[in-house]
C-alpha positions as CSV (number, residue, x, y, z in Angstrom):
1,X,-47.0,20.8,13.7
2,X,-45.4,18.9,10.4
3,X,-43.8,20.2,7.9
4,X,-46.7,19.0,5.7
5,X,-48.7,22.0,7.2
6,X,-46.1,24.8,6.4
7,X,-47.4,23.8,2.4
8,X,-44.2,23.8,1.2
9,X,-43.8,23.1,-2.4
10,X,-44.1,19.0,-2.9
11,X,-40.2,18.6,-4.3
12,X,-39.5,20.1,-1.0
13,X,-41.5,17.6,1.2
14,X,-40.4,14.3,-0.7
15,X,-37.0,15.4,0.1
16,X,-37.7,15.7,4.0
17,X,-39.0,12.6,4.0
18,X,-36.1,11.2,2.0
19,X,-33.6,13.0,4.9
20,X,-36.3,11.5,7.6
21,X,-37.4,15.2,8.5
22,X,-40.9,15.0,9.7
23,X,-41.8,17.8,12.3
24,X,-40.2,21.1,12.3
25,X,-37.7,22.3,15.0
26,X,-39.0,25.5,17.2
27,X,-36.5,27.9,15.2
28,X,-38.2,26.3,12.3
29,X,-42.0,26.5,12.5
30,X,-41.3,30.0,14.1
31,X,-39.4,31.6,11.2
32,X,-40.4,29.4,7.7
33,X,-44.0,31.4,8.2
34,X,-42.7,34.5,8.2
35,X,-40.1,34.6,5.8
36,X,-42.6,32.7,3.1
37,X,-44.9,36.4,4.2
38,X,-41.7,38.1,2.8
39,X,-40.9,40.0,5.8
40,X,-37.5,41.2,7.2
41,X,-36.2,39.0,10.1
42,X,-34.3,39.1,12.4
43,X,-33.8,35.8,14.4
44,X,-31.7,33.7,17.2
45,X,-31.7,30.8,18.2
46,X,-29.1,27.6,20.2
47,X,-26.8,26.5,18.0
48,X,-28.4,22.9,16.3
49,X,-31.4,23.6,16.4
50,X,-31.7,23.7,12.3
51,X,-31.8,27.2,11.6
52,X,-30.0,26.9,8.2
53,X,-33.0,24.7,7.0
54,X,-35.3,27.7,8.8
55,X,-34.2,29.7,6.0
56,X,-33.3,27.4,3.0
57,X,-36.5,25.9,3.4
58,X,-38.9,28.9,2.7
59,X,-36.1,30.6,0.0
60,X,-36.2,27.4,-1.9
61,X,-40.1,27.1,-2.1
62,X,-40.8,30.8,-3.1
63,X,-38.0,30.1,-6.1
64,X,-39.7,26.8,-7.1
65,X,-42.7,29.0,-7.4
66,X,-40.9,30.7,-10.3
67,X,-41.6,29.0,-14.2
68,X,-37.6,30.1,-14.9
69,X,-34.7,29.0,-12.8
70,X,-31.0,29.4,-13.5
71,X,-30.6,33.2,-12.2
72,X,-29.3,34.0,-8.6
73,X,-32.1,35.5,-7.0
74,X,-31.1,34.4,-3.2
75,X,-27.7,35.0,-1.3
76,X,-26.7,33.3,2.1
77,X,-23.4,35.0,3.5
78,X,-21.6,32.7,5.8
79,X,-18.5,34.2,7.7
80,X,-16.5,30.6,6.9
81,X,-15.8,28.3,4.6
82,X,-17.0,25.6,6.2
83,X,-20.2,26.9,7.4
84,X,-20.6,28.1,3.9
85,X,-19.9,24.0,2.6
86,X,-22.4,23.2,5.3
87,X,-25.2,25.3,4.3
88,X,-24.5,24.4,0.6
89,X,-24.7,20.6,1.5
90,X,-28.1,21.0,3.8
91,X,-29.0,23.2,0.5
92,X,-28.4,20.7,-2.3
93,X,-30.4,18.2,-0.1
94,X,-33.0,20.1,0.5
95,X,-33.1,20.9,-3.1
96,X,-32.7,17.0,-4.8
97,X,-35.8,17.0,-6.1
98,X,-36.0,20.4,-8.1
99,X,-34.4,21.6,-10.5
100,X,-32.7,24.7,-8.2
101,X,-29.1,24.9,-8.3
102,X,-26.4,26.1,-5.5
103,X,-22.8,27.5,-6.2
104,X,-20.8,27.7,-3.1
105,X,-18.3,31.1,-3.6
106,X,-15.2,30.4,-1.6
107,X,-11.9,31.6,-0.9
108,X,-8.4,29.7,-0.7
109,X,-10.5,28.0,-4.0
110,X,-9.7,28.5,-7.5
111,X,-11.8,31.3,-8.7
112,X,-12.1,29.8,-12.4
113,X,-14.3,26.9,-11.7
114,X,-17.1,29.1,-9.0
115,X,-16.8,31.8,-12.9
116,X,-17.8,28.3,-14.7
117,X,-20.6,27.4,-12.2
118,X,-21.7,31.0,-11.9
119,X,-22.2,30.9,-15.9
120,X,-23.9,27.5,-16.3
121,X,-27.0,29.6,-14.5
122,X,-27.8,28.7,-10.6
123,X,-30.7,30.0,-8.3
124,X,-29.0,30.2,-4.7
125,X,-25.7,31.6,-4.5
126,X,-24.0,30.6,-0.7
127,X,-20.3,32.9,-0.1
128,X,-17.7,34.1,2.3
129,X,-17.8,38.1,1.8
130,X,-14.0,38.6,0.6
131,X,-14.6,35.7,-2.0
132,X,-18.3,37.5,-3.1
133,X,-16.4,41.0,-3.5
134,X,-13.9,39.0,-5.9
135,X,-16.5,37.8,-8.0
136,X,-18.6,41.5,-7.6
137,X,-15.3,43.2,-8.8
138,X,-14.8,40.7,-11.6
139,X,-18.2,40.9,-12.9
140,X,-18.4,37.1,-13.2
141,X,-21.9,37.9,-10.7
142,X,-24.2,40.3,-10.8
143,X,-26.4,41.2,-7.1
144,X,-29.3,42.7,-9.4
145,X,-32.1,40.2,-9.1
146,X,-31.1,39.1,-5.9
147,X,-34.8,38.7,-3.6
148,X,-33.4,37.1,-0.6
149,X,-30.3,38.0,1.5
150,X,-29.6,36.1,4.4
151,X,-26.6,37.0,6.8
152,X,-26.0,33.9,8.7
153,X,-24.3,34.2,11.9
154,X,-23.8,37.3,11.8
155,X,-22.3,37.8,15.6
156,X,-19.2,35.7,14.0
157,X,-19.9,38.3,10.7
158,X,-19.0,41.3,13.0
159,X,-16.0,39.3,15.0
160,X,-14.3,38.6,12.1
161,X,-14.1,42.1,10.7
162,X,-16.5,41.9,8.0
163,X,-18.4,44.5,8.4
164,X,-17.1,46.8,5.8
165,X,-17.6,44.2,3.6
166,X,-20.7,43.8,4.2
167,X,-21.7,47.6,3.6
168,X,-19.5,47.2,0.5
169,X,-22.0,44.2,0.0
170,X,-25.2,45.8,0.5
171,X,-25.2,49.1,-1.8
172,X,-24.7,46.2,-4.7
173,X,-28.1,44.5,-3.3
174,X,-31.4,46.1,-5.0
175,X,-33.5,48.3,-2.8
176,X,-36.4,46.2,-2.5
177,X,-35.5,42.8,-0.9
178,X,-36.1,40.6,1.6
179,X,-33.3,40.8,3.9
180,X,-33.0,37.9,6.7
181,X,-30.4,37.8,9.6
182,X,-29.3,35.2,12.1
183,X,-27.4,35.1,15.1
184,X,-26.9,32.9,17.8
185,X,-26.1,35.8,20.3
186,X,-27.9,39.3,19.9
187,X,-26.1,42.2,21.2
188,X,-25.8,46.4,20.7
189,X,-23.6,44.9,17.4
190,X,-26.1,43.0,16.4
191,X,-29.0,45.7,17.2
192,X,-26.7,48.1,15.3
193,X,-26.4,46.0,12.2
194,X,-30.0,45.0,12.1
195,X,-31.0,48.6,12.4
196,X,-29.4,48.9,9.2
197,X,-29.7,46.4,6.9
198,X,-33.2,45.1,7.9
199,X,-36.7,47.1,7.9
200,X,-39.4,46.7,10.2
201,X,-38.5,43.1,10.5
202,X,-40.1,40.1,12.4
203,X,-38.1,38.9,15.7
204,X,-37.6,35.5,16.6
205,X,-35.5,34.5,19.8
206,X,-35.8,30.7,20.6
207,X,-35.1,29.1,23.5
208,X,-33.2,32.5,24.1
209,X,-29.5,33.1,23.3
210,X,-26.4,32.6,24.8
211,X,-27.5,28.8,26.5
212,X,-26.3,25.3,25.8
213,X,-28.7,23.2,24.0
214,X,-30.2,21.0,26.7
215,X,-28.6,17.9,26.0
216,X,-25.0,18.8,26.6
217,X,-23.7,17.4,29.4
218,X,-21.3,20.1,30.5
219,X,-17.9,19.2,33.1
220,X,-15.1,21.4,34.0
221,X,-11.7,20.3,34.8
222,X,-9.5,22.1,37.4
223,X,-5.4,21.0,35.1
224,X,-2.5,22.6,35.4
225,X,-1.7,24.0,31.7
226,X,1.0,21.3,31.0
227,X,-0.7,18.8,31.7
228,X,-4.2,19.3,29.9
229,X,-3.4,17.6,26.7
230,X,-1.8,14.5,28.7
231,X,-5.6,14.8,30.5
232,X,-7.1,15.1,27.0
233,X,-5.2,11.8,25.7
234,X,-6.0,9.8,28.9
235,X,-9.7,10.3,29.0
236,X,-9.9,9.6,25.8
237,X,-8.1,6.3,25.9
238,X,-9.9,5.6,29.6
239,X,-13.8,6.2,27.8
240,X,-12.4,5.3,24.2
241,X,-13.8,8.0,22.4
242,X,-13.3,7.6,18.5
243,X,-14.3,11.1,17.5
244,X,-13.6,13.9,19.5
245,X,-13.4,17.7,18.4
246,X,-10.9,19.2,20.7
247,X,-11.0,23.5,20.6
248,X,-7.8,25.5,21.4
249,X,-6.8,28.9,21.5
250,X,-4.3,30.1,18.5
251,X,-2.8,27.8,15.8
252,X,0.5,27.3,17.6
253,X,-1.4,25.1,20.2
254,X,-3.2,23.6,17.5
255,X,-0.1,22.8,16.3
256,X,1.6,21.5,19.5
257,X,-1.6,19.5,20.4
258,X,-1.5,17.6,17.5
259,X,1.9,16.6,17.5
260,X,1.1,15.2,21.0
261,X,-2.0,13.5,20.3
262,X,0.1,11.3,17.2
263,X,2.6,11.0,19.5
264,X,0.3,9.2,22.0
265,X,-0.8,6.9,19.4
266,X,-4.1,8.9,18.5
267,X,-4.5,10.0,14.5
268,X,-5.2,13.2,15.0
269,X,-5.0,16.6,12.2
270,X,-5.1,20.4,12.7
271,X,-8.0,23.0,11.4
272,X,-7.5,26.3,11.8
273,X,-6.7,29.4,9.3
274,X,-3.3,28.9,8.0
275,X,-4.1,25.6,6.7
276,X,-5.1,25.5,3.0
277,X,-8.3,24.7,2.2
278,X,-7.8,21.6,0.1
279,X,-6.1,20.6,4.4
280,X,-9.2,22.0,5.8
281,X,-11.8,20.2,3.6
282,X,-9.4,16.6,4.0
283,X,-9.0,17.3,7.9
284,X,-12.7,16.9,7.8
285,X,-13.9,14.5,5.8
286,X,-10.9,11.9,7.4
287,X,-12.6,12.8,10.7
288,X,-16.2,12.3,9.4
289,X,-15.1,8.9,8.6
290,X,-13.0,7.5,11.2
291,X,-9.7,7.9,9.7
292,X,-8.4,10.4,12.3
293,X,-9.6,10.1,15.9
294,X,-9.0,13.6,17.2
295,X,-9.5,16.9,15.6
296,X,-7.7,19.7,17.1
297,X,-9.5,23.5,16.0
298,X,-9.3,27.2,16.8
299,X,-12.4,28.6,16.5
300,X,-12.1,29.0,13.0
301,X,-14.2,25.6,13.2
302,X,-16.8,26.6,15.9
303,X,-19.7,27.8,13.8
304,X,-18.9,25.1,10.2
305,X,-18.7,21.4,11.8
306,X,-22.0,19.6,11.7
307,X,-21.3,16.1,12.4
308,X,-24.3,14.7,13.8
309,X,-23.0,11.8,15.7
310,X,-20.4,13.6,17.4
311,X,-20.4,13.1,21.0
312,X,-17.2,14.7,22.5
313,X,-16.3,18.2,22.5
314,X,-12.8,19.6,24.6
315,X,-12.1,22.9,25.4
316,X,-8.2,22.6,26.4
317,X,-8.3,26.6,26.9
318,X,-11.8,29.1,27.5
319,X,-12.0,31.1,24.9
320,X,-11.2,34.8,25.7
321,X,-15.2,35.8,24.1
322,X,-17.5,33.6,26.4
323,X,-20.0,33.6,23.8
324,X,-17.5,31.1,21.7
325,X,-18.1,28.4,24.3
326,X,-21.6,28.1,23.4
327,X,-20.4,27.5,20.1
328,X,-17.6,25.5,20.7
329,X,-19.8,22.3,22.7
330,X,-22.8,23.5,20.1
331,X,-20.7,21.3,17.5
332,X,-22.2,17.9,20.2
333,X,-26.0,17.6,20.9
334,X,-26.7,17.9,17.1
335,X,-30.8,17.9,16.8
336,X,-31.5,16.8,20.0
337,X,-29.5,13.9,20.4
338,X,-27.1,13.5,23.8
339,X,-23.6,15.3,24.0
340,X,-21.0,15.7,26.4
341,X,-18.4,19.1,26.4
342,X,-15.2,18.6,28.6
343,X,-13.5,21.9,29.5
344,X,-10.0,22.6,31.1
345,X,-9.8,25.3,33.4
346,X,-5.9,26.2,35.0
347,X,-5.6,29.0,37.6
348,X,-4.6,31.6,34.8
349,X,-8.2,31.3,33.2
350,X,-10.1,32.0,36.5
351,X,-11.6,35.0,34.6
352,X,-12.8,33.4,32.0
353,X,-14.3,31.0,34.3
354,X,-16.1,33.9,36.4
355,X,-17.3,35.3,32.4
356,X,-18.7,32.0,31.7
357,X,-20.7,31.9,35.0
358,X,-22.3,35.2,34.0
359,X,-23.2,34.2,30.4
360,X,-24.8,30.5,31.7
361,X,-26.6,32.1,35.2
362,X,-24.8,29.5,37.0
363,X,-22.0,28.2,39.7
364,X,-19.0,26.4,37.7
365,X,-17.2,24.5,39.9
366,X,-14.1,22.4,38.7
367,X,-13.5,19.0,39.2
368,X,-10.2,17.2,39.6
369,X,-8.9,14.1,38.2
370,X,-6.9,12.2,40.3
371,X,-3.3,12.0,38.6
372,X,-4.0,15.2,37.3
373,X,-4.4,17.5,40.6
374,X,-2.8,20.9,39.4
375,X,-0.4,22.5,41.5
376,X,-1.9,24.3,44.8
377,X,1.2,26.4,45.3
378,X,1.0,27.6,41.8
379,X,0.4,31.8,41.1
380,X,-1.5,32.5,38.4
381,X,0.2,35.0,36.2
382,X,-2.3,36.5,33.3
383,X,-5.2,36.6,35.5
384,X,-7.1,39.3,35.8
385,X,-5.8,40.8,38.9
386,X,-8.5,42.2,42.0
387,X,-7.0,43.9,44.6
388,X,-8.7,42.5,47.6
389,X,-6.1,39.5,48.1
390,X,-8.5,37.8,49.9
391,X,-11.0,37.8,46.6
392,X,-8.2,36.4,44.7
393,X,-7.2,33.8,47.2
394,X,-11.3,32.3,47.4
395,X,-11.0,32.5,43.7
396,X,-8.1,30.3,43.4
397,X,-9.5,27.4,45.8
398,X,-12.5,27.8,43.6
399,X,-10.3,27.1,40.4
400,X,-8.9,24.3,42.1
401,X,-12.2,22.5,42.6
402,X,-12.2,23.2,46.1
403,X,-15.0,25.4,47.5
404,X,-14.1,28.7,49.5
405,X,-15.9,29.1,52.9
406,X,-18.6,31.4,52.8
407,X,-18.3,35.1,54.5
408,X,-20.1,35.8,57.3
């Protein structure tokens, strides 16, 4: 299948070629059909695999369709700013040969210039929900000829609290639209949500949820927690990585890591919520260009990095949500192309290990690096405690890379 047999509008297909976009991806040919029929969806799908074009794609044609442009008449919710900058980039692409227009409705922006945009007439408004409701309560934007709604990953939607927001959202949406919502995990939250905000829609699950895309090459590292950004530094020095997107658990790490990182002679920043945005947006572009060589994130950056040649992805902690892991090393192996996801494991995060194993279907078993060996003696102290002391003592051999003799 090529995108030349979807029949999207011609603006659309010049600008495809221009990006070098020939055949759709699976999420793609799967869902541009049915949201061009108009129908509800309700879709999932690996992280990369070009669901944001899955949706900008059709929403663009049907408003090319229209002979008057310049009123808001599609809405993509994005639960971060820098997924929402993403899908207003891929948007503005898309759109280069037409004249639609984007506005991308922020916060930790000034609010004056998104009135200014919002006045000069646009077609596809893109916004975080606090920074929407701002503009709602303001009256600088009105929801009433709104045709398209999409809620884009709208697992991260529900873990970040927005769910009142989005109710709040909805009763200022018209009755009669087409209502389109994305997830890269579907659960009984998800279920929930769809059951309310979407009618008789179509379902789409590609590739099914909750796996790595294919070509993530995927290693586990048994550290001691010390010593993991020390590993970090040295493998990076060892396999000289320029780019790598290193995850951690709360800002204080973030923090800490970076410091570390300068002071082993790699540039490095921080991303995560307390910077400013005019910090988050220069974090990222240095990094997209080479200026710094290591970015250090919480997973306020998870679901709004698309760097397509990134090939390095460290997890210096699990995340306590399993599901975040898939999101984490979904920032490498952008549209097929090769990625490799480095994850430190100490004896404290055992249990997140064992969650991991139940998400993926399959045996994780830590490697060491010699240098690095973590401590055998050492007691783990947050683990999730089971009281058969025997479970606990195969578990911690596991941890440590070593496997425990089977019962018989």
């Amino acid at each position: 299948m090529s995108f030349q047999s979807l029949q999207l509008a011609p603006a659309l297909l010049t600008s495809l070629q221009a990006l070098g976009f020939d055949n759709p991806t699976p999420i793609q040919a799967d869902a541009i059909p049915a949201v061009l029929s108009g129908q509800d969806l309700l879709a999932s799908a690996e992280t990369g695999s070009g669901k944001t074009a899955a949706f900008l794609l059709p929403i663009l044609h049907r408003l090319l369709s229209r002979e008057t442009h310049g009123v808001p008449r599609a809405l993509v919710l994005a639960p971060t700013r820098e997924l929402a900058q993403q899908i207003v980039k891929h948007g503005e692409a898309l759109a280069e040969h037409s004249p639609l227009k984007f506005v991308l409705l922020q916060g930790g922006a000034n609010i004056g210039p998104q009135c200014e945009r919002l006045a000069s007439g646009v077609d596809v408004v893109v916004a975080t929900p606090g920074r929407l409701l701002d503009h709602l309560i303001k009256g600088s934007l009105s929801l009433s000829a709104i045709e398209t709604v999409v809620f884009d990953e709208a697992d991260r939607l529900l873990d970040m609290g927005f769910k009142d927001e989005i109710q709040r959202i909805r009763r200022r949406l018209p009755a009669k639209r087409q209502s389109l919502l994305f997830s890269a995990t579907i659960d009984s939250a998800i279920e929930e949500l769809a059951n309310v905000l979407l009618e008789q829609p179509v379902r789409i699950n590609v590739a099914g949820t909750n796996r790595a895309a294919t070509p993530i090459t995927q290693q586990f590292f048994a550290v001691d927690e010390e010593k993991k950004q020390k590993l970090a530094a040295y493998l990076i020095g060892k396999n000289n990585w320029r780019q790598v997107l290193v995850f951690a658990r709360t800002k204080q790490l973030v923090d800490e890591y970076v410091n570390e990182f300068i002071l082993d002679g790699l540039p490095a920043s921080a991303l995560h919520g307390d910077k400013t945005q005019g910090h988050r947006n220069k974090a990222l572009e240095q990094f997209k260009e080479g200026k710094i060589r290591v970015l250090v994130a919480t997973d306020v950056a998870a679901r709004g990095i698309d760097i397509p040649e990134l090939e390095v992805v460290f997890n210096l902690e699990l995340p306590y949500v399993a599901e975040d892991y898939i999101h984490r090393i979904g920032r490498t192996g952008r549209a097929g192309k090769a990625g490799l996801a480095l994850s430190f494991v100490s004896v404290d995060e055992e249990w997140m290990l064992q969650e991991l194993e139940v998400l993926l279907d399959e045996r994780l078993t830590p490697q060491w690096v010699p240098g690095f060996e973590p401590d055998l003696n050492r007691e783990p102290k947050n683990i999730k405690r089971n009281s058969n002391s025997a479970r606990k003592s195969r578990d911690k051999k596991r941890i440590l890379g070593q496997r425990a003799p089977k019962r018989r």
